[in-house]
N, C-alpha and C positions, 0 to 999 in steps of 0.2 A: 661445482665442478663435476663434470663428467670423467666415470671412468670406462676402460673395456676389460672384460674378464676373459680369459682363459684358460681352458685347461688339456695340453699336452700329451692327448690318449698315449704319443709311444713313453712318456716319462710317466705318467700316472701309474703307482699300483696298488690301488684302491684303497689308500690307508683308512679312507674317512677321514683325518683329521679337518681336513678344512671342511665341514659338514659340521661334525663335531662345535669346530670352532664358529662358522660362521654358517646355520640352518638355513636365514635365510636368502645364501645366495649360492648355495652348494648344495646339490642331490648325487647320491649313487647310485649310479642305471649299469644292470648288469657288471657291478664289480668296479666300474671306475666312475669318480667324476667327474661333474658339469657342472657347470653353469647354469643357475637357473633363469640370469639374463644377462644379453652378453655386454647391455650399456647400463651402467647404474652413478646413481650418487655416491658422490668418495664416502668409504665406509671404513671405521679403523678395522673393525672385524676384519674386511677382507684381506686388509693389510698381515691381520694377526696370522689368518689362515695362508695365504704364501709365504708368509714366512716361519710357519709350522709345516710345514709340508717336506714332508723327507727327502722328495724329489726332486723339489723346484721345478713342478709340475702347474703348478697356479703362477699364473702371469698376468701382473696388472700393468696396465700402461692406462695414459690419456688418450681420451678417444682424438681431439684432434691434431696433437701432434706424434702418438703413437711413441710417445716417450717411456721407456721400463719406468715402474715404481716401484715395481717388487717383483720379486727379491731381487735385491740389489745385483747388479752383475760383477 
């Protein structure tokens, strides 16, 4: 299963944690978070890192129904 990542520049502010959490699918560029791709295989890490994320700035959904997966709304 496919997911998509994002991350919410006006929610983000710069925790690091989902980097922290999840290296290899989060980088910090200039103070806030990204993606390091925006389609990937379901990973619990990423799951771990949106829902560490102080903001609820990391959003995963399915790529082809664009369903939330996290954080839960």
């Amino acid at each position: 299963m496919e997911w998509r990542l994002h991350v919410d520049p006006t929610r983000c502010i710069g925790s690091g944690i989902c980097a922290g959490v999840a290296p290899g699918h989060f980088v910090l560029v200039d103070g806030l978070s990204r993606p390091l791709a925006e389609r990937i295989l379901a990973a619990d890490a990423v799951l771990d890192a949106a829902d560490s994320c102080p903001m609820e700035a990391v959003i995963v959904s399915e790529v082809d129904t664009l369903r939330r997966i996290a954080p839960e709304e």
